[in-house]
NUTIZA-201987 format. One record per residue (C-alpha): residue in one letter; x, y, z. Coordinates in steps of 0.05 Angstrom, whole numbers, padded with zeros to 5 digits, always signed. Example, Ala and Ser with C-alpha at 12.3 -4.5 7.8 and 13.67 -1.06 7.14 Angstrom:
2
a+00246-00090+00156 s+00273-00021+00143 
This chain:
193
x+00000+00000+00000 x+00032+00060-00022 x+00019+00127+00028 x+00000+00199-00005 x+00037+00250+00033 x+00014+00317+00035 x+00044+00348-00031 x+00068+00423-00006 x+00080+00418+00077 x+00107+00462+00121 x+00162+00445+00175 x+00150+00410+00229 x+00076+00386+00191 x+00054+00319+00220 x+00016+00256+00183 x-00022+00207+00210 x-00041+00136+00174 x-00062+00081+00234 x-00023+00078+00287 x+00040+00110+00247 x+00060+00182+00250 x+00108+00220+00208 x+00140+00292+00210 x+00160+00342+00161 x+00237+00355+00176 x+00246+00401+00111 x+00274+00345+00070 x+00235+00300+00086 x+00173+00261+00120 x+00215+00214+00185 x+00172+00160+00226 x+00162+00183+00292 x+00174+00132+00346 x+00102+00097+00371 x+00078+00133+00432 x+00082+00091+00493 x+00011+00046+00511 x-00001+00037+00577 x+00042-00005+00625 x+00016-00082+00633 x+00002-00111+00709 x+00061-00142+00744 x+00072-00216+00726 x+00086-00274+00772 x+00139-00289+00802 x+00179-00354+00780 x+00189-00418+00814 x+00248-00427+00858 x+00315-00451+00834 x+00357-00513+00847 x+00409-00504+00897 x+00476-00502+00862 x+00532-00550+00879 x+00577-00541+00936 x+00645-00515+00913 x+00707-00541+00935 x+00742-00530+01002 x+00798-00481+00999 x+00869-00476+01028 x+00873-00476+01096 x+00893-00406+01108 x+00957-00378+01150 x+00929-00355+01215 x+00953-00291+01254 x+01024-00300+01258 x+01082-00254+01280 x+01138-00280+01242 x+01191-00225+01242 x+01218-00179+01300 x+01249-00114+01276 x+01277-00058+01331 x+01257+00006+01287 x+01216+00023+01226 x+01284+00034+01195 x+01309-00028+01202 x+01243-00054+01168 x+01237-00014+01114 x+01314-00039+01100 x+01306-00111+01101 x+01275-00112+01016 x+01288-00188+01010 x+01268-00212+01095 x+01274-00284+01100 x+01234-00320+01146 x+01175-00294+01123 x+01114-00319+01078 x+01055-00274+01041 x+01002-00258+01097 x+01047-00262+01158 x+01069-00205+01194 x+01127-00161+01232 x+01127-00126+01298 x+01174-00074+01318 x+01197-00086+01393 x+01253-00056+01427 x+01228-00059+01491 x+01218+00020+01496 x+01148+00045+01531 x+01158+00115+01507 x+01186+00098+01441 x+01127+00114+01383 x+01152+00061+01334 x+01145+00005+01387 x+01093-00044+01372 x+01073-00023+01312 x+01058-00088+01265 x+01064-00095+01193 x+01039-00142+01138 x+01090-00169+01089 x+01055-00174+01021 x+01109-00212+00983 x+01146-00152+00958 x+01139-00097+01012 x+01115-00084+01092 x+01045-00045+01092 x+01032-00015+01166 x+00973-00045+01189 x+00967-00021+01266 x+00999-00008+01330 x+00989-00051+01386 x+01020-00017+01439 x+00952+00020+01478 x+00956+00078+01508 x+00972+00101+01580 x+00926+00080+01634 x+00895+00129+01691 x+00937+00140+01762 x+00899+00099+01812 x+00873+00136+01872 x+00914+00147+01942 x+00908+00083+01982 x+00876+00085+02049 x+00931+00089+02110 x+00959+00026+02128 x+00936-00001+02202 x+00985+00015+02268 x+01030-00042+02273 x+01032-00093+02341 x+01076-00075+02398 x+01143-00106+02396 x+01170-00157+02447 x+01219-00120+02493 x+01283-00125+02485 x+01340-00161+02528 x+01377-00120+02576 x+01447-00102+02561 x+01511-00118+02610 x+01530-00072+02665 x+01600-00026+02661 x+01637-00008+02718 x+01692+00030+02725 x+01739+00028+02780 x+01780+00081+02792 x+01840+00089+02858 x+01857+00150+02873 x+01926+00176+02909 x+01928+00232+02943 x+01950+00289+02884 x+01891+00336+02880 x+01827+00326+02835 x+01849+00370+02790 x+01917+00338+02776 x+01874+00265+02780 x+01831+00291+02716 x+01892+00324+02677 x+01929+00251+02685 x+01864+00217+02660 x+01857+00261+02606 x+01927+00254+02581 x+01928+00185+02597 x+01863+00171+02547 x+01896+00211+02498 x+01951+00162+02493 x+01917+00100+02488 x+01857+00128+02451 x+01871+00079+02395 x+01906+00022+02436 x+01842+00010+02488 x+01855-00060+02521 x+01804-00050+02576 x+01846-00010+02630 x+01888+00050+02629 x+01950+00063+02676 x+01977+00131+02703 x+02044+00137+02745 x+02038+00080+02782 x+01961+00082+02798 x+01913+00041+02754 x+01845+00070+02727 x+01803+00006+02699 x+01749+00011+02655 x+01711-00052+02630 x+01692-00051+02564 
């Protein structure tokens, strides 16, 4: 069936044959695209699948594991090539420092290179509140008592005065020799010690 288009349009002229519409573009008459019909009700839904199969069990895999002890970042980041080491396992820096920032910080060896993953060493905890005081202690057995001194002393007949310049001189000597007595001119002074 051959379609008669208006012979002289104008721009933008429409035609109409059924359900088809065409437009005037200047050169020429173009389809227009079908206008949208109304939307359909929702269908059902489908039947439930078949459960797959079960796949394969993997590799076991490595586990936490601390495999390499470094005592800086710098020596870390040195060691390219560490031995001792697989993909997945990790490094800790530990030099035994509590105020050192780089200590216990743990890294992940990749295969080629450390990646810094955290640092375990926590942070400070919170001074603890004074104590109360401490109870009074139980009296203490008493002691033994301690050996008597006596000193003897016979006196001649020179004065006091001369008695106490002999004694004194008489220590002075034998400050450092002490055997228990002391002698002056003839008349003995003891002193137990």
């Amino acid at each position: 069936m051959a379609i008669n288009f208006p012979s002289s349009p104008s721009l933008n002229d429409l035609y109409t044959l059924g359900t088809r519409q065409w437009k005037w573009n200047g050169n020429g008459w173009a389809l227009q695209p079908l206008t949208a019909g109304f939307t359909g009700s929702i269908g059902y839904t489908g039947s439930k699948g078949d459960i797959g199969y079960t796949g394969s069990k993997g590799a076991t895999g490595l586990g936490f594991n601390i495999a390499k002890t470094y005592t800086s970042v710098a020596n870390l980041s040195a060691d390219t090539s560490p031995s001792g080491i697989a993909t997945g396992e990790f490094a800790i820096i530990e030099n035994g420092s509590l105020t050192d920032a780089e200590n216990s910080r743990l890294y992940l060896w990749n295969g080629s290179a450390y990646s810094f993953v955290s640092d375990l060493s926590g942070t400070i905890g919170f001074t603890g509140s004074k104590g109360d005081v401490g109870f009074t202690g139980s009296k203490g057995d008493i002691g033994f008592t301690g050996t008597t001194t006596t000193t003897t002393r016979v006196t001649d007949r020179r004065t006091e005065q001369q008695q106490q310049q002999r004694w004194l001189q008489t220590d002075e000597r034998n400050n450092n020799n002490n055997k228990g007595y002391r002698q002056t001119n003839g008349t003995t002074s003891f002193q137990l010690i």
